[in-house]
Each structure stands twice: as structure tokens, then as C-alpha cells.
Biotite code that builds the C-alpha atoms (Angstrom):
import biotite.structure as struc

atoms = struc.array([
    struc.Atom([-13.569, 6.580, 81.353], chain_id="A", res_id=1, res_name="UNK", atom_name="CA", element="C"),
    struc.Atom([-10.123, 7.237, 79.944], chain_id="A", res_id=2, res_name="UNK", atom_name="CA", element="C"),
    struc.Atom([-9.986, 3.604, 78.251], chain_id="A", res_id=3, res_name="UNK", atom_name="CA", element="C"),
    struc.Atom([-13.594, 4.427, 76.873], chain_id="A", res_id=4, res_name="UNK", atom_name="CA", element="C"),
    struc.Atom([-12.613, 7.567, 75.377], chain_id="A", res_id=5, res_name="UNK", atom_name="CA", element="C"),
    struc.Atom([-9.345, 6.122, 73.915], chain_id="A", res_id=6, res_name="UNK", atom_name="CA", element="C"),
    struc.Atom([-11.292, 3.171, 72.029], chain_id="A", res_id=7, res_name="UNK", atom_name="CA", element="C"),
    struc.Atom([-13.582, 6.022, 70.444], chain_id="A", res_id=8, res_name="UNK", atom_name="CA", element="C"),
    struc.Atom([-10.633, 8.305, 69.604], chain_id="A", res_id=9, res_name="UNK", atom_name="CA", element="C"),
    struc.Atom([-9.383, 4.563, 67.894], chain_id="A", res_id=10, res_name="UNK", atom_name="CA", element="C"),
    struc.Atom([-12.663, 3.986, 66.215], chain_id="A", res_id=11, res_name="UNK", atom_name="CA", element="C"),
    struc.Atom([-13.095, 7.114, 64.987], chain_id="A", res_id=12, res_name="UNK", atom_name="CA", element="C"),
    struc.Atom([-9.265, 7.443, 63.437], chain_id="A", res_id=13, res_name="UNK", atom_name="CA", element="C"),
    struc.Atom([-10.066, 3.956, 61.850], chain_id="A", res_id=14, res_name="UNK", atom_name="CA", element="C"),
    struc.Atom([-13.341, 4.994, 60.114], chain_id="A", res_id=15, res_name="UNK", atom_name="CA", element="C"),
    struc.Atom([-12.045, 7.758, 59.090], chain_id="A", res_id=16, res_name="UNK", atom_name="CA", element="C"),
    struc.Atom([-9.181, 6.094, 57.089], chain_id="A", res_id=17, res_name="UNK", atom_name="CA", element="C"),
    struc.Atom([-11.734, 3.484, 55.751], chain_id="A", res_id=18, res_name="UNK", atom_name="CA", element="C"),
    struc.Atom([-13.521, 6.547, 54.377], chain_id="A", res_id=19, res_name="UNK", atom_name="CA", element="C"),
    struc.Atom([-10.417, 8.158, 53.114], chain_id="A", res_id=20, res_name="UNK", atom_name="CA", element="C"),
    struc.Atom([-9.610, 4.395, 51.793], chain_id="A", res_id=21, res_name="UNK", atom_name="CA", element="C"),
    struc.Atom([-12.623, 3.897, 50.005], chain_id="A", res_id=22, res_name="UNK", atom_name="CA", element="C"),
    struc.Atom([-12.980, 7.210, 48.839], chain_id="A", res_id=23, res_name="UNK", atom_name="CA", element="C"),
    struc.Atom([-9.665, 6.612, 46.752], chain_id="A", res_id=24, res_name="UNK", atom_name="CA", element="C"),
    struc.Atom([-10.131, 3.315, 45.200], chain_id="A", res_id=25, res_name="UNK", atom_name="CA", element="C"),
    struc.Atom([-13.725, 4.365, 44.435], chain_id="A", res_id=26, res_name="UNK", atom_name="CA", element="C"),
    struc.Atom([-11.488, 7.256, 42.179], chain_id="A", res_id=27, res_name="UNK", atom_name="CA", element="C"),
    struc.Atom([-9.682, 4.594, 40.648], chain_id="A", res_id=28, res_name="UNK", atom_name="CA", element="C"),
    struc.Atom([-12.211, 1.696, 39.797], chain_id="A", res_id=29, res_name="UNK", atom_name="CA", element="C"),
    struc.Atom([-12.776, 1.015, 36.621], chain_id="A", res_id=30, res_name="UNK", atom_name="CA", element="C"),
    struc.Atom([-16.464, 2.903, 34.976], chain_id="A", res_id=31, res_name="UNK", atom_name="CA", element="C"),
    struc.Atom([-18.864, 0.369, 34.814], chain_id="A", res_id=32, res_name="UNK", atom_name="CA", element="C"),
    struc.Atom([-20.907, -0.561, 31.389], chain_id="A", res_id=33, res_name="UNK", atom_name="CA", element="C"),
    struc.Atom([-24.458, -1.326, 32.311], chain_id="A", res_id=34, res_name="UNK", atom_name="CA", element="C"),
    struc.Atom([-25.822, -3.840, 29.289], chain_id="A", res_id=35, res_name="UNK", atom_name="CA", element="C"),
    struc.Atom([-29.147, -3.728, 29.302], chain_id="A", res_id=36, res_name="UNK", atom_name="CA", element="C"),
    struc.Atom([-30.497, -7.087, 28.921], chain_id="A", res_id=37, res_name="UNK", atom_name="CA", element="C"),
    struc.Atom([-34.205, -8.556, 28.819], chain_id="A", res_id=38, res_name="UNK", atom_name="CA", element="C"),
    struc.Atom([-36.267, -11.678, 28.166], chain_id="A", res_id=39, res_name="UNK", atom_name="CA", element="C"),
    struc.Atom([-35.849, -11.953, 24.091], chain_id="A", res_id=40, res_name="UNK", atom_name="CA", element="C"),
    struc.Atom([-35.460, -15.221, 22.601], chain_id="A", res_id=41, res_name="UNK", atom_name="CA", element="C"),
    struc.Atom([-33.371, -15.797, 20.298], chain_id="A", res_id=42, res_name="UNK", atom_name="CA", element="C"),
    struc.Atom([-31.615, -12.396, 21.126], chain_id="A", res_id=43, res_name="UNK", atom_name="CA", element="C"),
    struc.Atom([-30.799, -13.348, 25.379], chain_id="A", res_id=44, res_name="UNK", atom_name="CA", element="C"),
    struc.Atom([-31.468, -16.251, 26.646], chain_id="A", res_id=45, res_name="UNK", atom_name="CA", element="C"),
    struc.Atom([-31.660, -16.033, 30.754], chain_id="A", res_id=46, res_name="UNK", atom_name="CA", element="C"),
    struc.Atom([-32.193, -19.466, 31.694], chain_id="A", res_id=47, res_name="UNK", atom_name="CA", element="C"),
    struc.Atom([-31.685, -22.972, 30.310], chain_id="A", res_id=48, res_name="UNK", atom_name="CA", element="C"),
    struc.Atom([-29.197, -25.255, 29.238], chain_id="A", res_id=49, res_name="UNK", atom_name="CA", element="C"),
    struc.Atom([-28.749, -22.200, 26.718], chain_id="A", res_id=50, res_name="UNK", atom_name="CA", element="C"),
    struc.Atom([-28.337, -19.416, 29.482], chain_id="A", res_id=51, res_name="UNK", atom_name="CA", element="C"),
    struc.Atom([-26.356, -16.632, 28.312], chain_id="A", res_id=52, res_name="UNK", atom_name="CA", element="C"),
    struc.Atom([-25.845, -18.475, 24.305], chain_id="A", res_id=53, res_name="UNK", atom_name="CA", element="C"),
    struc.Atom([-28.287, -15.743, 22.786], chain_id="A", res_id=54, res_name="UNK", atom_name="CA", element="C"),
    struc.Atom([-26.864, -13.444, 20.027], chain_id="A", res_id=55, res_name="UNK", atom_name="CA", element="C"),
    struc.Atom([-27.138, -10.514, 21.691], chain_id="A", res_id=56, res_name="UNK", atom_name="CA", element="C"),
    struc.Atom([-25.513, -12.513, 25.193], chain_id="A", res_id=57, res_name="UNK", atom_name="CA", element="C"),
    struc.Atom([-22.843, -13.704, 22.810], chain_id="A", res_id=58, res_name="UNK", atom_name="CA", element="C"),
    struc.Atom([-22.045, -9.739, 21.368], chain_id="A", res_id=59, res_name="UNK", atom_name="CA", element="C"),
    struc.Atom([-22.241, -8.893, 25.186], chain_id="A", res_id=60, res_name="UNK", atom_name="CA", element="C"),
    struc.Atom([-19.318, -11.371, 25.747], chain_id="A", res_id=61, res_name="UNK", atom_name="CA", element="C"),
    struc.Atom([-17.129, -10.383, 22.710], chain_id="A", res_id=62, res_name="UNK", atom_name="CA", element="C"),
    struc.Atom([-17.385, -6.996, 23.935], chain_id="A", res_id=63, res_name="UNK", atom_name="CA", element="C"),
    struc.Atom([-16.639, -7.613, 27.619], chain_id="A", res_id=64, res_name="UNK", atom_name="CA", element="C"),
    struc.Atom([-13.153, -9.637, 26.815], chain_id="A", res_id=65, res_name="UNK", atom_name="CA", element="C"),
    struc.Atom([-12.278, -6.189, 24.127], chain_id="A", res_id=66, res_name="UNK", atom_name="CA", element="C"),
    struc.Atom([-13.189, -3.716, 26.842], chain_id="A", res_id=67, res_name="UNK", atom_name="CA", element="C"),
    struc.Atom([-11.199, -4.814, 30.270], chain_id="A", res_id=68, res_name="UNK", atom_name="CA", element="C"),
    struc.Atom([-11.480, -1.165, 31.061], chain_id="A", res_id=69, res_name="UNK", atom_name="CA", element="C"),
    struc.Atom([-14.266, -1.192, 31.622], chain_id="A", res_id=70, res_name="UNK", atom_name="CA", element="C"),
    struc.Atom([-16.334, -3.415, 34.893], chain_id="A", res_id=71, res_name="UNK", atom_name="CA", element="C"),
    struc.Atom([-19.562, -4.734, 32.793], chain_id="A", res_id=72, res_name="UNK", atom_name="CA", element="C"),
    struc.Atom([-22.866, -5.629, 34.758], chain_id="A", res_id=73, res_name="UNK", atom_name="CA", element="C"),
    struc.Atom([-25.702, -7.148, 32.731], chain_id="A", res_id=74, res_name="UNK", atom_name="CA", element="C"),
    struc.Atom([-29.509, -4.990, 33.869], chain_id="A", res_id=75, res_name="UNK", atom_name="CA", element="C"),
    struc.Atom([-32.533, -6.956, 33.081], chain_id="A", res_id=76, res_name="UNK", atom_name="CA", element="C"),
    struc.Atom([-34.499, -3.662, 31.994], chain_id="A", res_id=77, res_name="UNK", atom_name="CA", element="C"),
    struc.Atom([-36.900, -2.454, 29.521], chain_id="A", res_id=78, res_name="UNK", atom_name="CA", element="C"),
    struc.Atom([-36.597, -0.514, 26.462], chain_id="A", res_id=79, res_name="UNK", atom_name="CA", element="C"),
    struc.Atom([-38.251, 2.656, 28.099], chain_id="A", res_id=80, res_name="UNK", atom_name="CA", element="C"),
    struc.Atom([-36.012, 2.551, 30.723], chain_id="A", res_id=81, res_name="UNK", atom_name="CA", element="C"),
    struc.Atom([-32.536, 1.867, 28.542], chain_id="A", res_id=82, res_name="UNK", atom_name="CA", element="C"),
    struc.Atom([-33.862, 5.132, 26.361], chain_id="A", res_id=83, res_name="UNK", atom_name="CA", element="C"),
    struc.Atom([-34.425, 7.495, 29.518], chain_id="A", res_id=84, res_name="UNK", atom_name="CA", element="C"),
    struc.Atom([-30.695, 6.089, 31.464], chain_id="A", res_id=85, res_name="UNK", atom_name="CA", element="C"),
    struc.Atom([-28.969, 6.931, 27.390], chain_id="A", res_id=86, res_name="UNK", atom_name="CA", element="C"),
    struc.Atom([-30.618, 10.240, 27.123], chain_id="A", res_id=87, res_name="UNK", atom_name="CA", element="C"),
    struc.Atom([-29.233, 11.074, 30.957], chain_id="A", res_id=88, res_name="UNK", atom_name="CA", element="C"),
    struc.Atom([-25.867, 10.265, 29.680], chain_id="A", res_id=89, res_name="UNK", atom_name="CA", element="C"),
    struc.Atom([-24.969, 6.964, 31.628], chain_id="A", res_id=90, res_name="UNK", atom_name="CA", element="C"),
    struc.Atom([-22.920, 4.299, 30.379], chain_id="A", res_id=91, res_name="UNK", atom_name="CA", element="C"),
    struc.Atom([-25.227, 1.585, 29.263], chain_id="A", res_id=92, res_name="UNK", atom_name="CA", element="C"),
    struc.Atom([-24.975, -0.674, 26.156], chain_id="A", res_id=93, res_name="UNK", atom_name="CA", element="C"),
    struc.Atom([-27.716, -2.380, 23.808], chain_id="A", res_id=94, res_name="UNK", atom_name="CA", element="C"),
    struc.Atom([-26.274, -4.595, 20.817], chain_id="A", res_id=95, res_name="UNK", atom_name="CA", element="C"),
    struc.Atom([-29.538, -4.877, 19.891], chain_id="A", res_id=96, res_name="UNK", atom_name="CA", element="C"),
    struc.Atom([-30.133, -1.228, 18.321], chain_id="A", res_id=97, res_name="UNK", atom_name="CA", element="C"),
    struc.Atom([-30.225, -0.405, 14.507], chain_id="A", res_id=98, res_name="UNK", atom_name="CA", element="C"),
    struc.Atom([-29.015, 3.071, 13.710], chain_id="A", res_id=99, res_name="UNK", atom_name="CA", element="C"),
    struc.Atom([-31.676, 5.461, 12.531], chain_id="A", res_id=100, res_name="UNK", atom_name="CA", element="C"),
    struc.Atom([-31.636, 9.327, 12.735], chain_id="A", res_id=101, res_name="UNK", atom_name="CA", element="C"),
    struc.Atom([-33.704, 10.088, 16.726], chain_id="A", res_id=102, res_name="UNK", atom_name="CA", element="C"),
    struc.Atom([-31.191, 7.381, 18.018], chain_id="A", res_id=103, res_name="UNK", atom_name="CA", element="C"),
    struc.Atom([-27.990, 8.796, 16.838], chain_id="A", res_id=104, res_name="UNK", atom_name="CA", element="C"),
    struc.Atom([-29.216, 11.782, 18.398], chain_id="A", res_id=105, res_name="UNK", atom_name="CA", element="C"),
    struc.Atom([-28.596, 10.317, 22.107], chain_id="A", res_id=106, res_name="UNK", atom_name="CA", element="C"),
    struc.Atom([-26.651, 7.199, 21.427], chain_id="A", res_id=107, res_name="UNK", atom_name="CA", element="C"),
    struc.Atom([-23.275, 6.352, 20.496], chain_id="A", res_id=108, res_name="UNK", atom_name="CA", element="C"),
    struc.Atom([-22.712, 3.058, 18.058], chain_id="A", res_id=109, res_name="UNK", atom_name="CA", element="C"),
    struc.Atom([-19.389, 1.354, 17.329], chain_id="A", res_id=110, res_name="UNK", atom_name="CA", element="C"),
    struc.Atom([-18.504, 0.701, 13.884], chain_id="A", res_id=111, res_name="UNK", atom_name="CA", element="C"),
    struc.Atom([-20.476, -1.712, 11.665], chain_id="A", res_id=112, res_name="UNK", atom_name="CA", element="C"),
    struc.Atom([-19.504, -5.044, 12.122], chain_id="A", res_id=113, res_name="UNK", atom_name="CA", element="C"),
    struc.Atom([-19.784, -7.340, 8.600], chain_id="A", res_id=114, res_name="UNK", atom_name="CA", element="C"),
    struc.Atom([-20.204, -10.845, 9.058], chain_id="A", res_id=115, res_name="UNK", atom_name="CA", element="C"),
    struc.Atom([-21.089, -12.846, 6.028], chain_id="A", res_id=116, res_name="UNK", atom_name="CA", element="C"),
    struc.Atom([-22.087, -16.632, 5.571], chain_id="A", res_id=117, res_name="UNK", atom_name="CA", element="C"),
    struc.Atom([-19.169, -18.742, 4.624], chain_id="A", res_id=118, res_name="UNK", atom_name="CA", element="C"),
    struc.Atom([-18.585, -19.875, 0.901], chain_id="A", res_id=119, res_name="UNK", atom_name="CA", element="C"),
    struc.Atom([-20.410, -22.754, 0.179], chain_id="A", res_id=120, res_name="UNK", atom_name="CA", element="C"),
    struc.Atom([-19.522, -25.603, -2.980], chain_id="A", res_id=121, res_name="UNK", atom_name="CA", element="C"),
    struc.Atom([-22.126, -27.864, -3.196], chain_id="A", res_id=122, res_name="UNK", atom_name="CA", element="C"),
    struc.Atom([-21.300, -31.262, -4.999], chain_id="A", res_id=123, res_name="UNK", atom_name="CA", element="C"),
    struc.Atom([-24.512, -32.864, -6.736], chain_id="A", res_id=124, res_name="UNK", atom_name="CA", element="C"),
    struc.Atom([-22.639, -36.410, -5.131], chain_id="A", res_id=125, res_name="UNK", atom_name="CA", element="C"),
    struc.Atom([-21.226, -37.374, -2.388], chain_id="A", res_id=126, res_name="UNK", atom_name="CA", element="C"),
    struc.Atom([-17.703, -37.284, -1.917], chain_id="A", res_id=127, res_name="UNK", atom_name="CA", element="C"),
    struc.Atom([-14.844, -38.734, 0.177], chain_id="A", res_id=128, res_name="UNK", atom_name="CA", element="C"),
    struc.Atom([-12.516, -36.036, 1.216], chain_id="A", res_id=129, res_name="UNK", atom_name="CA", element="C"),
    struc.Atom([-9.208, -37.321, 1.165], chain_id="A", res_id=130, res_name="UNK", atom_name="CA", element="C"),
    struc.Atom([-7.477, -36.036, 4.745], chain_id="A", res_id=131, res_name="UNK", atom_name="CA", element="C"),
    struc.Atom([-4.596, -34.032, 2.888], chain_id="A", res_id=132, res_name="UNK", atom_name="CA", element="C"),
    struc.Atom([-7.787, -32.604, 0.496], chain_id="A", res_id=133, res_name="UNK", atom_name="CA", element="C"),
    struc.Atom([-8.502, -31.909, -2.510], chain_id="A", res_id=134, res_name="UNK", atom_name="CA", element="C"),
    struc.Atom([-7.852, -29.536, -5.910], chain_id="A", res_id=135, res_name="UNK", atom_name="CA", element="C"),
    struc.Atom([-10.861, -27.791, -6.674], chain_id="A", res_id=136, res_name="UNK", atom_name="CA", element="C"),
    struc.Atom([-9.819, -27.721, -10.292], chain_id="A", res_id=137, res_name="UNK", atom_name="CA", element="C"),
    struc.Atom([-9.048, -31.483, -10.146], chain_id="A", res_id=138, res_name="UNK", atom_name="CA", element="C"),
    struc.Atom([-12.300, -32.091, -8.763], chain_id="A", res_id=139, res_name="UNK", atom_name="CA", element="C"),
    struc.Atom([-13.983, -30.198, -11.357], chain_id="A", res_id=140, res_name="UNK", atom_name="CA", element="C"),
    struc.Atom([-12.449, -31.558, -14.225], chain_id="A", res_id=141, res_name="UNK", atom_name="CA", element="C"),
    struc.Atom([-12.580, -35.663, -12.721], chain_id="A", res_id=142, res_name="UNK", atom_name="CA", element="C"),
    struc.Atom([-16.511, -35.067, -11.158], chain_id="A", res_id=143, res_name="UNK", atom_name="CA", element="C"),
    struc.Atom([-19.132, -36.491, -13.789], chain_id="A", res_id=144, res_name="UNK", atom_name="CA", element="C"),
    struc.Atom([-21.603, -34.701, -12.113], chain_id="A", res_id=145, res_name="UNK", atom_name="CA", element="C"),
    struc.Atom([-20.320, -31.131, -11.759], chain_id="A", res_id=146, res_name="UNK", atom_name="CA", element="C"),
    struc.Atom([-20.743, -28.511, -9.115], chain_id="A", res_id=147, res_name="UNK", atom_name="CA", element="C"),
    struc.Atom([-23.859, -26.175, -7.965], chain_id="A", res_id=148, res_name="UNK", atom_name="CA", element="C"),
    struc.Atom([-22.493, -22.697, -7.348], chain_id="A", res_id=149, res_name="UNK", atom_name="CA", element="C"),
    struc.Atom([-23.986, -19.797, -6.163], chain_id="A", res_id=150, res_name="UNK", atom_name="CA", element="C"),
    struc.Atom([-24.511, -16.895, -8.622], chain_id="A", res_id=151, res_name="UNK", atom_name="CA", element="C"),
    struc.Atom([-23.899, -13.562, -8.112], chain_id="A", res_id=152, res_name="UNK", atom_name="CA", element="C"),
    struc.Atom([-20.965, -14.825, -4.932], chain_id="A", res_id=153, res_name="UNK", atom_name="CA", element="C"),
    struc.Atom([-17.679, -13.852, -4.824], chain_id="A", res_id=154, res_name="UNK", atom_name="CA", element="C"),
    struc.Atom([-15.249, -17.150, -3.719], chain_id="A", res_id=155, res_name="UNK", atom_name="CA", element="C"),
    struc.Atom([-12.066, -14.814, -3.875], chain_id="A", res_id=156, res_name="UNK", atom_name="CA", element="C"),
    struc.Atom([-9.535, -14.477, -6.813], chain_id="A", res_id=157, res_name="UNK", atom_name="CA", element="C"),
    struc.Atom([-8.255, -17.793, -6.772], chain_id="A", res_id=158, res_name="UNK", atom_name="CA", element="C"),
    struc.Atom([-11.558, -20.041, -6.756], chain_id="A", res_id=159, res_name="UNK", atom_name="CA", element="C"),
    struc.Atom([-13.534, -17.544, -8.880], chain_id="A", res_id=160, res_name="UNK", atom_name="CA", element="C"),
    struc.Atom([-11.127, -18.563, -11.947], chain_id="A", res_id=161, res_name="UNK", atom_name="CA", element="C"),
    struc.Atom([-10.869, -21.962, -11.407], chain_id="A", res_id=162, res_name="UNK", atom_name="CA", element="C"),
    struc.Atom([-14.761, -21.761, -10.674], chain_id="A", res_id=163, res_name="UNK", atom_name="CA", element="C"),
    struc.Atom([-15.508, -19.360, -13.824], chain_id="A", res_id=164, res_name="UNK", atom_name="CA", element="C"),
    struc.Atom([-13.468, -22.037, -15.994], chain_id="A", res_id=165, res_name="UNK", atom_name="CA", element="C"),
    struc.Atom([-15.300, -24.564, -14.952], chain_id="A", res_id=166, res_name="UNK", atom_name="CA", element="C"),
    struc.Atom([-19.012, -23.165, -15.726], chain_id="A", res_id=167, res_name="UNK", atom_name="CA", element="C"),
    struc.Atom([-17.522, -22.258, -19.090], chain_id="A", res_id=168, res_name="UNK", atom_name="CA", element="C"),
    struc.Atom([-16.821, -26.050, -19.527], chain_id="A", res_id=169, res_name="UNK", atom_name="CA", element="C"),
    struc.Atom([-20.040, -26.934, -17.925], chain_id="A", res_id=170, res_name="UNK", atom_name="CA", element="C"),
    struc.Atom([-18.345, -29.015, -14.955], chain_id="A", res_id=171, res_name="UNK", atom_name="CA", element="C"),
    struc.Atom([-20.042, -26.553, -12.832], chain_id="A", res_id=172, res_name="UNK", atom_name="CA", element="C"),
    struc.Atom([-23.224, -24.765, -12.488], chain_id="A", res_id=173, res_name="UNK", atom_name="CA", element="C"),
    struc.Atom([-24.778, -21.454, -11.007], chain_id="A", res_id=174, res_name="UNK", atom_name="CA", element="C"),
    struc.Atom([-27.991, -21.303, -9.297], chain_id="A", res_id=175, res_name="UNK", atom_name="CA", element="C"),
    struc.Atom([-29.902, -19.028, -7.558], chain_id="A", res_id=176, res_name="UNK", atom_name="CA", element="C"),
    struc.Atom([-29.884, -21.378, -4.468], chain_id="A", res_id=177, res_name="UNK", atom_name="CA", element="C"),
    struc.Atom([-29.218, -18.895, -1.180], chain_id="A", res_id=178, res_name="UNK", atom_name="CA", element="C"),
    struc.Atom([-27.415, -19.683, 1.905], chain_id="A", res_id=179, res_name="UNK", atom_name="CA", element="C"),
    struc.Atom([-31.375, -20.315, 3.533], chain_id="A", res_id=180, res_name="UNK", atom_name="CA", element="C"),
    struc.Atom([-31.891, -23.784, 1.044], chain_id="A", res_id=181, res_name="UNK", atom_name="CA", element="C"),
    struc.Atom([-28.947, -25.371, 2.898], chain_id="A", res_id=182, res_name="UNK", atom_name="CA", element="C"),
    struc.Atom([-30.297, -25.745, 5.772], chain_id="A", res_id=183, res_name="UNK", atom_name="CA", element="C"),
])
């Protein structure tokens, strides 16, 4: 009776400091970020040789590696439901969100991210790039055929001169051509 009661005294002590254990490092854990994800093509992508490539999957990501204080867990749920857990105050995420006036009244966003398409030169001929490259204003001056630029687009200080020069000479050309026709 005496080695019965002794294991129970020992079980008890040890569950006991489990609870006292866990209780601790359940203080100490890191908050978790619930993403709320669903079944939105071209936005997530949940299965596939393209699992996980969507654009809001690939925001998800960049987030996750500038947040390690955070433990992130991606929730399949719905929009009703990602509303209702927001307006109750719990830590879940949506890239997918545009700002307008009721949302900002519940929900937090980060600041605007820019991107913008890269500059694009378009030759009217093909042209072998020489591996050390090449000078634009070279280019433009030894090209019989000119250059297409884009109008109204900014290609920084440098290339808008040479560029500017060069439609003034009529080695190059603007056109209303958008990022869209290139592909």
C-alpha cells in the first residue's frame, strides 16, 4: 500500500511540474500570426507543381522570413470568417486586402509597398550583347535603326539624357507601347 501511495505522491509531483513547465514556456512562445489563406488562383495556389508560388503565398513568405517574432500558421478560411476573427481582435493576416474606409476601421495595414515594372529599351533589331556590354549612347549613335522608348517613363538621370539626346537626333523614338505589349 505504502509503495502504491509513494508512486501517486511521484506522479502527482511530476504532473504538477509538467503543468508548471508548460505553463511557462506557453508565457514565453512566440504570438502566432494566423494568415488566412483560401482556394484563389492566381492569388494561393494549394496544390500543384505550383503549391505555395501564388502572389499572395509569395507576400506570405516575404513576411514570415521579416517577422521571426512571430510563429506563422497558414488557415484555409473564408472571407466571413477572416472579418469576424479581425473584428475580435486576433492576430490574423490577409495580403490580399485593399484599404478602404469600414476596413481601416478594424484592420491594421503595413505601409504601401511600390513595386514597378523594370525599365525596358526596346531595339527595332536584334542585337549581340557583347559580355562586358554596351554604351547606351554608343549604341544610339552606331544603331541605323534607332530605339522604341516608352513615353511618359522615367529611366533615371543618367539614361533620360543620353535617351532625351537621342530622340532629339531621331536615333530613338517614344511610343505609347506599355509594359502589357511586351509580353
Amino acid at each position: 500500500m505504502r509503495h502504491i501511495k509513494a508512486v501517486i505522491d511521484t506522479l502527482l509531483s511530476a504532473a504538477i511540474i509538467l503543468l508548471l513547465t508548460g505553463f511557462h514556456t506557453g508565457a514565453s512562445a512566440k504570438p502566432t500570426l494566423s494568415w488566412a489563406t483560401n482556394d484563389l488562383i492566381p492569388f494561393y495556389i494549394n496544390d500543384g507543381a505550383y503549391k505555395e508560388q501564388g502572389i499572395s503565398d509569395q507576400l506570405i513568405r516575404f513576411f514570415e522570413s521579416y517577422l521571426p517574432q512571430y510563429k506563422h500558421v497558414r488557415i484555409p478560411m473564408t472571407m466571413a470568417r477572416f472579418y469576424a476573427q479581425a473584428q475580435q481582435g486576433d492576430l490574423v493576416c490577409n495580403p490580399l486586402l485593399l484599404k478602404t474606409q469600414n476596413r481601416e476601421s478594424f484592420l491594421y495595414y503595413s505601409a504601401t509597398m511600390k513595386p514597378a515594372y523594370a525599365h525596358t529599351l526596346v531595339s527595332t533589331h536584334p542585337v549581340d550583347y557583347p559580355a562586358e556590354g554596351i554604351s547606351l549612347s554608343e549604341f544610339l549613335k552606331n544603331d541605323p535603326d534607332g530605339l522604341i522608348v516608352q513615353a511618359e517613363r522615367s529611366y533615371g538621370p543618367i539614361l533620360d539624357r543620353i535617351i532625351d539626346q537621342a530622340i532629339k537626333s531621331g536615333h530613338a523614338k517614344p511610343s505609347q507601347l506599355t509594359t502589357n505589349n511586351y509580353s
